[in-house]
Steps between C-alpha positions, in 0.01 A plus 500: 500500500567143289263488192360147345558390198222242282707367180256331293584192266718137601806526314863510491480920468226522743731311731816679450270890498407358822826371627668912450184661660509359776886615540342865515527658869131617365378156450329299800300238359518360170175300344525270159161485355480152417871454572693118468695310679740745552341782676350581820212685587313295225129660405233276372412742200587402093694791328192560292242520779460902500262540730641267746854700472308787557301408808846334676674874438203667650531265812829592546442821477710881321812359577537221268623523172450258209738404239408319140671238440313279194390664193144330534438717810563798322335422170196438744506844617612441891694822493168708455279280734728594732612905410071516468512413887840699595678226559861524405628315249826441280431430129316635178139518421303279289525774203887543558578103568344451143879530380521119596142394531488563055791437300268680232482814727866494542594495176272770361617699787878468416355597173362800598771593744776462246686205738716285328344178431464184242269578186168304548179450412237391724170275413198369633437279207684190457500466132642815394781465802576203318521690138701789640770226654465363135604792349844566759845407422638543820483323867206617688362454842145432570327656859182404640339891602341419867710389804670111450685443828804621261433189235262697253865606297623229214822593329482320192796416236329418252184588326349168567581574872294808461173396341504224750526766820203654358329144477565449842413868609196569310361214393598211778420804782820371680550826749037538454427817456806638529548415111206653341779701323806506447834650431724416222825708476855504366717214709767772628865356627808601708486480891244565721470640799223628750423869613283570797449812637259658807232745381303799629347579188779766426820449623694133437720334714711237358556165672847308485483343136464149506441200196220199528528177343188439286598110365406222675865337366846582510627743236159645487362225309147373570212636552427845706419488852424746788865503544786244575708746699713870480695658622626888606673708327496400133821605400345587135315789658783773548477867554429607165243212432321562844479865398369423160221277673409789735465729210357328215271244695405556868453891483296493179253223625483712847420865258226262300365344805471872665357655169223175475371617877656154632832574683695210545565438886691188590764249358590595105675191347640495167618219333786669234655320249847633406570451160852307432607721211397830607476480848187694478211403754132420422225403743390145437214533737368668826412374871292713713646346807862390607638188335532159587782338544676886477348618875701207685854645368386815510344474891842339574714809391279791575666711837228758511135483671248352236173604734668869496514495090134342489386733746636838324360326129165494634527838653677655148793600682761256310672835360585550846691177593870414462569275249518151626773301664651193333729225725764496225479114454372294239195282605358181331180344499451105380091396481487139623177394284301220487618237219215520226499898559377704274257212400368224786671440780417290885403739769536390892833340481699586840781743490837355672837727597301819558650506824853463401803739544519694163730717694511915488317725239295163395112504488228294388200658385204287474249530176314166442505353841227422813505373832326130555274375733814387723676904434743317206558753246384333141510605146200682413607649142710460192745777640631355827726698646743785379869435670621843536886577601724839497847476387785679493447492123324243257721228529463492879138571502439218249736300694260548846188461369567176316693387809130520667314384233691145553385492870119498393297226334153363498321203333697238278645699255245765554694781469621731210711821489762643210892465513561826338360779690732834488728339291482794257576729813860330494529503147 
């Protein structure tokens, strides 16, 4: 018997989670609740409408199963709206997907858990944030707490860069509530890379390593965005570092999450920093869902059956499953974004060359787009579209996907994407 699938949320990821469910034998129908452009079997219902999720997996009935894709959803508490009515569902609670929902919460929670992490201090005053970044001599970073669409972060050179974050944050209410405090820790550097894993509250089960893009501009300069593009694997991450990841961060947060009575079901992502000198890692911050731009390149290479893995996470059977199956190619994923993106950008402009040959082991996720009233897909968001490719290795990959990133255009000059994504994978 075929199972349905709801994903919930309109993005790149959502697209691409989609895109490998419905490769599953198990799979029959696949729903996007709202969807974009990209994706069929569109469903009228916002990714924070939790009731209206809830009624459309009733109507289809014990059979479906619902995957998370946004962190909004989950901060809302759609994963116990819908446990609460036996619906099945992939993805943490409301208490466990506070890991991303408070960068307060995470921190003191590292803290507590002994995970490596950047000293900080956290405030809900603006004043004596402002004293304490007075009194550093060092380069900090500044973090909204709540959810900011991945913006709420400032990495600041100077101290004069810092005290303005907070100005922005706290004062100027630039992410709303999401910066009634804030963060301010140690600036860490080295290389980063991205470590997501599927959860069943006790056993882990690591996902091909993979490294995001945060800067809106080449050589990471620029502000931070949602992500410019990644790619899979990140060569930084090798078999002693993935180990050390396994045991110093994602087991300890799963034996805290157990011990606080919220076990953490779902996607674990940790964002590591791995320090240039010592090659030691620390956790820069947490996701309590999979990444974005990470899940294209890491849809693209995973062999195994994703609905199987979600299915046995849900069920606490993880320890069960073989470990996952990799296509041993290198895969690259280039966001085409709106130009003005992460700050104001035109919406509606017609996408041309979506139909063109990008030729074998090319695909195009959608993320900001919509249809028109004449069935055009149009730009609908900063993020575009995330140009994913798989590669022999990273020259190859890069190679593809930029090959297919020429093809497509929209506007005058409407379009933005980097010219340096995976270049550190060839390095």
């Amino acid at each position: 018997m075929s199972g349905t699938v709801l994903v919930i949320g309109s993005g790149g990821r959502e697209h691409a989670l989609g895109w490998k469910l419905s490769q599953s034998p198990r799979v029959g129908k696949v729903y996007h609740a709202p969807g974009n452009g990209g994706t069929s079997e569109n469903v009228a219902i916002k990714h924070n409408d939790v009731d209206g999720l809830v009624r459309f997996a009733k109507k289809i009935g014990k059979d479906c199963l619902a995957v998370v894709g946004p962190e909004e959803s989950l901060s809302l508490g759609v994963v116990d709206a819908f446990s609460k009515e036996g619906l099945r569902i992939f993805g943490p609670t409301k208490k466990a997907a506070m890991l991303e929902a408070s960068k307060v919460f995470a921190k003191e929670f590292m803290k507590s858990a002994n995970i490596p992490t950047a000293a900080f201090a956290t405030f809900s005053d603006a004043d004596k944030a402002k004293d304490y970044i007075r009194r550093q001599d060092r380069p900090l970073v500044v973090k909204a707490d709540g959810l900011a669409a991945g913006k709420g972060v400032i990495v600041c050179d100077s101290a004069a860069q810092a005290l303005d974050a907070v100005g922005k944050i706290m004062v100027g209410k630039e992410f709303g509530q999401a910066g009634a405090s804030v963060v301010v820790e140690d600036r860490l550097s080295g290389e980063e890379a991205s470590f997501i894993a599927l959860c069943d509250g006790k056993t882990i089960m690591p996902l091909a390593s993979s490294q995001d893009h945060k800067r809106i501009f080449d050589g990471d300069r620029g502000p931070n965005t949602g992500g410019m593009g990644a790619y899979s694997p990140a060569p930084v991450v090798d078999n002693d570092l993935h180990d050390k990841i396994v045991k110093r961060v994602m087991q300890p947060v799963l034996r805290k999450m157990q011990e606080r009575g919220t076990p953490f079901v779902g996607f674990l992502y940790a964002g590591i920093m791995v320090d240039e000198k010592t090659g030691e890692p620390s956790v820069l911050e947490f996701n309590a869902r999979m990444g974005d731009p990470e899940c294209q390149p890491i849809m693209m290479r995973m062999k195994s059956d994703l609905y199987e893995y979600m299915q046995a996470a849900i069920d606490g059977r993880l320890d069960s499953m073989p470990p996952i199956e990799w296509h041993d190619q290198t895969a690259v994923c280039v966001v085409m974004a709106s130009r003005g993106y992460p700050g104001r950008y035109k919406k509606g402009e017609v996408i041309e060359g979506l139909d063109s040959d990008f030729g074998p082991g090319t695909m195009v996720f959608h993320a900001g787009t919509a249809k028109d009233a004449q069935g055009r897909v149009v730009t609908a968001g900063g993020r575009v579209l995330g140009v994913t490719a798989l590669g022999a290795d990273a020259r190859h990959a890069i190679d593809s996907a930029y090959s297919a990133v020429r093809k497509i255009r929209w506007g005058e000059n409407g379009h933005y994407y980097r010219t340096d994504i995976a270049r550190r994978a060839i390095r």
